[in-house]
SEFINU-800521 format. One line per field, with one value per residue: residue number from 1; residue in one letter; x negated, y, z negated of N, C-alpha, C in turn. Coordinates in nm, 2 decimals. Atoms other than C-alpha are relative to their C-alpha. Layout:
BEGIN
num = c(NUM; ...) $
residuo = c(A; ...) $
n_u = c(X; ...) $
n_v = c(Y; ...) $
n_w = c(Z; ...) $
ca_u = c(X; ...) $
ca_v = c(Y; ...) $
ca_w = c(Z; ...) $
c_u = c(X; ...) $
c_v = c(Y; ...) $
c_w = c(Z; ...) $
REM end
This chain:
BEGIN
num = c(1; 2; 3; 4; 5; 6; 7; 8; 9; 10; 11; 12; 13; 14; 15; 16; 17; 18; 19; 20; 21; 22; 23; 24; 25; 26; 27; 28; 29; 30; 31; 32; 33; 34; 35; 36; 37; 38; 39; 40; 41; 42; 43; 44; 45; 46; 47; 48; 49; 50; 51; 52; 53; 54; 55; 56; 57; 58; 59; 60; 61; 62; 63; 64; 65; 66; 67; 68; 69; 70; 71; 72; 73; 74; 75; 76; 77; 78; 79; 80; 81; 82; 83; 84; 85; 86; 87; 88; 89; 90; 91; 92; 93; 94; 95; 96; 97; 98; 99; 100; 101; 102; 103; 104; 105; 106; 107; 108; 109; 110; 111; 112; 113; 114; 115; 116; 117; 118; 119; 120; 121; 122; 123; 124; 125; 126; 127; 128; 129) $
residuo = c(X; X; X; X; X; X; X; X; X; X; X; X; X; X; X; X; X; X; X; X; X; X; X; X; X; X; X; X; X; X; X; X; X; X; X; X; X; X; X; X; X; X; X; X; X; X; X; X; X; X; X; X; X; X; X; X; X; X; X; X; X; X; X; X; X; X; X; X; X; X; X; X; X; X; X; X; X; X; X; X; X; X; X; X; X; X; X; X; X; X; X; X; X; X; X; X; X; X; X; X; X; X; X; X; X; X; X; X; X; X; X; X; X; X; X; X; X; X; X; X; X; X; X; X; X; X; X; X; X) $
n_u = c(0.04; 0.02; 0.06; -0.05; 0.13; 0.02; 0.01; 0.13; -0.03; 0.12; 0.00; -0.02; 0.01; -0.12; 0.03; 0.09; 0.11; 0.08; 0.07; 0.09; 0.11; 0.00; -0.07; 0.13; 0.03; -0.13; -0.02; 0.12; 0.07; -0.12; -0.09; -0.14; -0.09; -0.11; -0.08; -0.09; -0.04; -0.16; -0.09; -0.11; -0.06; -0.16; -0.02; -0.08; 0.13; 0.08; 0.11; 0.10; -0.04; -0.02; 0.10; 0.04; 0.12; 0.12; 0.04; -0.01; -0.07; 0.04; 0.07; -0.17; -0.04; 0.12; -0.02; -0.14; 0.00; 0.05; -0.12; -0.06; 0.03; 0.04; -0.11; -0.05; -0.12; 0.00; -0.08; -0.11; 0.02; -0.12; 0.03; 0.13; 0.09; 0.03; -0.07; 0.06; -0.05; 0.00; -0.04; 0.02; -0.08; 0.12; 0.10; 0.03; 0.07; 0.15; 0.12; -0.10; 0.05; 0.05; -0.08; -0.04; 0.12; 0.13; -0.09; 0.01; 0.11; 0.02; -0.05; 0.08; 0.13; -0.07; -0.03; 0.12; 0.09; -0.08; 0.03; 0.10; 0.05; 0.04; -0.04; -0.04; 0.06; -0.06; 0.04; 0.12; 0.08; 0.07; 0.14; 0.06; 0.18) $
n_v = c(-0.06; 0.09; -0.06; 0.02; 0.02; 0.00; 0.13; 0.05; -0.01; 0.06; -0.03; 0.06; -0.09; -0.03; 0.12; -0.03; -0.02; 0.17; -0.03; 0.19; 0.07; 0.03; 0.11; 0.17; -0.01; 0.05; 0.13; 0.10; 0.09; 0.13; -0.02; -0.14; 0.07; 0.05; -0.11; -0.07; 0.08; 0.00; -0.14; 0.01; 0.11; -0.01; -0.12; -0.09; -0.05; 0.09; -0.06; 0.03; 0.14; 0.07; 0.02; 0.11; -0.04; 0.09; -0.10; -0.09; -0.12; -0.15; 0.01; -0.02; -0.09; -0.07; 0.04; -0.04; -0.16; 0.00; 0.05; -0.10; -0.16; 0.07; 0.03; 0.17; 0.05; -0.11; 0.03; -0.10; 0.03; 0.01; 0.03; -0.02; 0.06; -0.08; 0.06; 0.00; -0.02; -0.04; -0.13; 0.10; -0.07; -0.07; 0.07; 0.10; -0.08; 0.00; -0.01; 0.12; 0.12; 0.02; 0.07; 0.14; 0.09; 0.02; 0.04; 0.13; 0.04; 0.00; 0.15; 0.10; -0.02; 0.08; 0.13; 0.10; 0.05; 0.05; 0.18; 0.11; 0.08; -0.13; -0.09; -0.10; -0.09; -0.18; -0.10; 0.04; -0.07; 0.13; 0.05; 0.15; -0.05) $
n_w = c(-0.12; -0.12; -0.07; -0.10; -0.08; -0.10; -0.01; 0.00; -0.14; -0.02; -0.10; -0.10; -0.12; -0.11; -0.08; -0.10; 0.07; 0.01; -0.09; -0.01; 0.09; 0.15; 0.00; -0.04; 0.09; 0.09; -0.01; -0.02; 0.15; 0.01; 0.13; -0.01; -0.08; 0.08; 0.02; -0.10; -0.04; 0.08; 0.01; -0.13; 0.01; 0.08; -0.05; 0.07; 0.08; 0.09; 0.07; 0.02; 0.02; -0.07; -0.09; 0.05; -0.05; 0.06; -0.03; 0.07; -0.04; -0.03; -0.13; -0.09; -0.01; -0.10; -0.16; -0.05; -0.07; -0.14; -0.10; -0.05; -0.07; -0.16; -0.03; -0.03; 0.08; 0.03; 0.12; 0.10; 0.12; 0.01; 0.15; 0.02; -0.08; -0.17; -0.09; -0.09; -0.14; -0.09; -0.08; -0.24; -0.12; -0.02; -0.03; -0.13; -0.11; -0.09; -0.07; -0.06; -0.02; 0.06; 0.12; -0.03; -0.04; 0.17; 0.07; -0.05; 0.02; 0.14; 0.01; -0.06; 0.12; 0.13; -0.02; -0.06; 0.13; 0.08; -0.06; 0.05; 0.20; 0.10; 0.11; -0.03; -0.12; -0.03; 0.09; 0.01; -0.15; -0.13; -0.04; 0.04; -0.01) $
ca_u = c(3.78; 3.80; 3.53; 3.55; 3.24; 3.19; 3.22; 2.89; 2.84; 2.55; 2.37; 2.41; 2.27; 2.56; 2.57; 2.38; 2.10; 2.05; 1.76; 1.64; 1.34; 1.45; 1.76; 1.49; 1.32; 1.61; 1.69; 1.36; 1.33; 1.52; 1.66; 1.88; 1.95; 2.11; 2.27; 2.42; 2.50; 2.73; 2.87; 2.97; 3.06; 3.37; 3.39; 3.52; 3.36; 3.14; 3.00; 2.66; 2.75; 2.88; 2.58; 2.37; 1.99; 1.66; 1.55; 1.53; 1.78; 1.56; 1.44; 1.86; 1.87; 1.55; 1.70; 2.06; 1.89; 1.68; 2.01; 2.19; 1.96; 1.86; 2.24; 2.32; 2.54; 2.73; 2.82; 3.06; 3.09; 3.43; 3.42; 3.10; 3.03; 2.89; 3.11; 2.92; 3.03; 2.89; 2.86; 2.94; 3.13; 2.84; 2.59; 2.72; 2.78; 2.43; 2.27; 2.57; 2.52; 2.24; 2.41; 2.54; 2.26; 2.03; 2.31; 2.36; 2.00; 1.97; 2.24; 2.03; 1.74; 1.94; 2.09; 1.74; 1.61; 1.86; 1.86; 1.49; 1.51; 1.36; 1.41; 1.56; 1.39; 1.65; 1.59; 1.23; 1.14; 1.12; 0.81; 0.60; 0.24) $
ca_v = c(-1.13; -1.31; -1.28; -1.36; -1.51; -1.51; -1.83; -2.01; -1.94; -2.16; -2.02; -2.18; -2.10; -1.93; -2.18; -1.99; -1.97; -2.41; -2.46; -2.84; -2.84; -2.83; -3.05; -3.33; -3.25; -3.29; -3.62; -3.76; -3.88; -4.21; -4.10; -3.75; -3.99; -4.21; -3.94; -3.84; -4.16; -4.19; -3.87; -3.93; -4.31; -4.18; -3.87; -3.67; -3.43; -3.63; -3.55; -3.53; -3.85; -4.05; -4.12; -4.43; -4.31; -4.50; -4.16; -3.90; -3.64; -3.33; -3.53; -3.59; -3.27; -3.15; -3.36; -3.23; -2.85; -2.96; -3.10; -2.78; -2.52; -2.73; -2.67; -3.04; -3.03; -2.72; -2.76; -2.57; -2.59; -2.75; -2.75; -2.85; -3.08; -2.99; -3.12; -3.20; -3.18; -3.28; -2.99; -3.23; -2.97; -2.71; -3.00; -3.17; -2.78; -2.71; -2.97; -3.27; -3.60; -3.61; -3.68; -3.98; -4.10; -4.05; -4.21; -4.53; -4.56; -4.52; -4.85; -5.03; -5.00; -5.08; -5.36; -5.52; -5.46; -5.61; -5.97; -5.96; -6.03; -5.60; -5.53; -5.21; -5.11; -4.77; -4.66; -4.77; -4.54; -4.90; -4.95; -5.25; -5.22) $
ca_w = c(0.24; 0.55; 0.84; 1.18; 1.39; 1.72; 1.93; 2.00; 2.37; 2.55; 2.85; 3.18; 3.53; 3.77; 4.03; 4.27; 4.03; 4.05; 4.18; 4.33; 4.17; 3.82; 3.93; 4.05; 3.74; 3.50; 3.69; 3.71; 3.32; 3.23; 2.91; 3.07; 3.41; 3.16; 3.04; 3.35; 3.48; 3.19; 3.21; 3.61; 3.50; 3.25; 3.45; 3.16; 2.89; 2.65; 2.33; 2.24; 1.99; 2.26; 2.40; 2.25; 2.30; 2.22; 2.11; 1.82; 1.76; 1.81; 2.14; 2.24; 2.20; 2.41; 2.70; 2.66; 2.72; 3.00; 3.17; 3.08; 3.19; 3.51; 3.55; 3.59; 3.29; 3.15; 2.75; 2.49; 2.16; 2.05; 1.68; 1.55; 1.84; 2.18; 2.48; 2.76; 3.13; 3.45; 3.66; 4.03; 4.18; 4.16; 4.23; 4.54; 4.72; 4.71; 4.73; 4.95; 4.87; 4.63; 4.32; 4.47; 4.62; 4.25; 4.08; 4.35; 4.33; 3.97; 3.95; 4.16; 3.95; 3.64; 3.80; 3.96; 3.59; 3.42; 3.69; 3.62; 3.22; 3.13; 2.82; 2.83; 3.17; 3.18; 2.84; 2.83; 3.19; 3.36; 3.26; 3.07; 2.91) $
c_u = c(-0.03; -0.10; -0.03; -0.19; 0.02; 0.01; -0.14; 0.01; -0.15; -0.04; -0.02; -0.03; 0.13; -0.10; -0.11; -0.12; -0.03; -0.09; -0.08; -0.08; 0.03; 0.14; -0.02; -0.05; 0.07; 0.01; -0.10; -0.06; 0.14; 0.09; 0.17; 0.05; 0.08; 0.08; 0.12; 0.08; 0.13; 0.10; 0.10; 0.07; 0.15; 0.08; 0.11; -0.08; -0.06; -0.06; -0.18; -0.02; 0.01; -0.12; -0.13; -0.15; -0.11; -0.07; 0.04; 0.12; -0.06; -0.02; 0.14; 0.03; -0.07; 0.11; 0.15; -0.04; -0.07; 0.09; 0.09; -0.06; -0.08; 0.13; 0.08; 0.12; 0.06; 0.02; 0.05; 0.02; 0.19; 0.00; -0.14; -0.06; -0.03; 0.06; -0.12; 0.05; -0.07; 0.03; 0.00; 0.02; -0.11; -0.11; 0.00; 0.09; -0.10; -0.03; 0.09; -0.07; -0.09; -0.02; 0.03; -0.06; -0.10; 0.11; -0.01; -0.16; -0.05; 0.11; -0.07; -0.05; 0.03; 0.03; -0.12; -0.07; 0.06; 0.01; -0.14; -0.07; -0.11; 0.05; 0.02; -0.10; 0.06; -0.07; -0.15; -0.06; -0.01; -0.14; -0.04; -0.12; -0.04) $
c_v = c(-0.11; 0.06; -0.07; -0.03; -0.06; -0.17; -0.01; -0.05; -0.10; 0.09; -0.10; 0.06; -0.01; -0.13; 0.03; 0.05; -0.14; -0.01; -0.20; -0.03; -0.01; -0.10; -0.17; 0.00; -0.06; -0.18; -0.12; -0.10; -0.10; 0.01; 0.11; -0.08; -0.10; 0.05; 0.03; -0.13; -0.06; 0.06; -0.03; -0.16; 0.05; 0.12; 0.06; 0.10; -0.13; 0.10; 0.00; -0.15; -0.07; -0.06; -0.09; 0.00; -0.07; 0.12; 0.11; 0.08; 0.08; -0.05; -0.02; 0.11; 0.12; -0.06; 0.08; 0.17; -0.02; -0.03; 0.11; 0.10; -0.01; 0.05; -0.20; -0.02; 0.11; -0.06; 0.11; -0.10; -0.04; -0.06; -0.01; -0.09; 0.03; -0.11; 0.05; -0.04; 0.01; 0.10; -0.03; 0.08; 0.12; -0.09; -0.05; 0.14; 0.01; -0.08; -0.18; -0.12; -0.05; -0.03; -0.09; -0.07; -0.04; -0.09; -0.14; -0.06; -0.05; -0.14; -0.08; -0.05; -0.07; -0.16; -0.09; 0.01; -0.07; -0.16; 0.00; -0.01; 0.18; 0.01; 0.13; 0.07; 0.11; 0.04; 0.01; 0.07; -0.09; -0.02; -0.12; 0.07; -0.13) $
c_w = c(0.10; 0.12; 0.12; 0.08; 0.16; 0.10; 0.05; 0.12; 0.06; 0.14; 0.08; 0.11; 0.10; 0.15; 0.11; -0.04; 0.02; 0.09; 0.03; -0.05; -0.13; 0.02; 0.02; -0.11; -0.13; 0.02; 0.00; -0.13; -0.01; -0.09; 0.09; 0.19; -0.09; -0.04; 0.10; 0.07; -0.12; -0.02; 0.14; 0.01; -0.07; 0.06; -0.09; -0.08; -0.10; -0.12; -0.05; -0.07; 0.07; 0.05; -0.11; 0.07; -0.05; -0.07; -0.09; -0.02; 0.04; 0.20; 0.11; 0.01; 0.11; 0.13; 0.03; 0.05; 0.10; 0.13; 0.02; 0.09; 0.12; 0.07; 0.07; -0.12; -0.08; -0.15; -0.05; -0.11; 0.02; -0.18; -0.05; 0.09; 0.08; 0.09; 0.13; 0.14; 0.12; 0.10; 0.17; 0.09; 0.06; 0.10; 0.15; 0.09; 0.00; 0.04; 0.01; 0.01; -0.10; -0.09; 0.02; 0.05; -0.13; -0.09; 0.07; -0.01; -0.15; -0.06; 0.00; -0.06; -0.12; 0.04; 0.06; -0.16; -0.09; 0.04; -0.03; -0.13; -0.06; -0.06; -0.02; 0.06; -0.02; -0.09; 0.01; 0.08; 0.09; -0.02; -0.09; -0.05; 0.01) $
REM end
């Protein structure tokens, strides 16, 4: 007996549900801006794997739903892995420009933590104690 299951759909906000404050939100932690900045660096889908995190599974997994259901990143199941996808095209109609400005900025940063000797300033939040 063979039995047939459903595919394993995620939810996702219709685009005209994204709302800036949970997209500032989303972007505002260092871990799911790393995230994204890798995502719009290879500009392709990505799997959850791909992604080289200072950082728990259950807690790769918190950031990947705060990124989906901000709409910042749509995913789908593709076997047992989840593909993940920049959602730019949604992101830079609402809200022009913004993506590419949190992103050039978010270089910057990397790159001024990186000339001054941080040990992983990105992953770390940039911070020090």
């Amino acid at each position: 007996m063979t039995t047939t299951t459903s595919p394993r759909v995620l939810e996702h906000p219709a685009r005209d549900q994204i709302r800036l404050e949970n997209v500032l939100h989303a972007l505002a932690d260092a871990v799911r801006l790393r995230i994204v900045r890798d995502m719009a660096r290879e500009g392709t889908g990505l799997s959850c794997s791909y992604f080289d995190l200072p950082v728990t599974k259950s807690t790769t997994t918190h950031h990947f739903r705060v990124l989906r259901e901000s709409g910042v990143v749509r995913q789908m199941y593709r076997g047992t892995a989840k593909l993940n996808v920049l959602r730019r095209e949604d992101l830079d109609a609402l809200f022009p420009g913004l993506l590419d400005t949190v992103l050039a900025a978010a270089t910057a940063q990397a790159d001024r933590d990186g000339r001054e000797g941080g040990a992983g300033g990105e992953a770390a939040g940039g911070t020090t104690a």
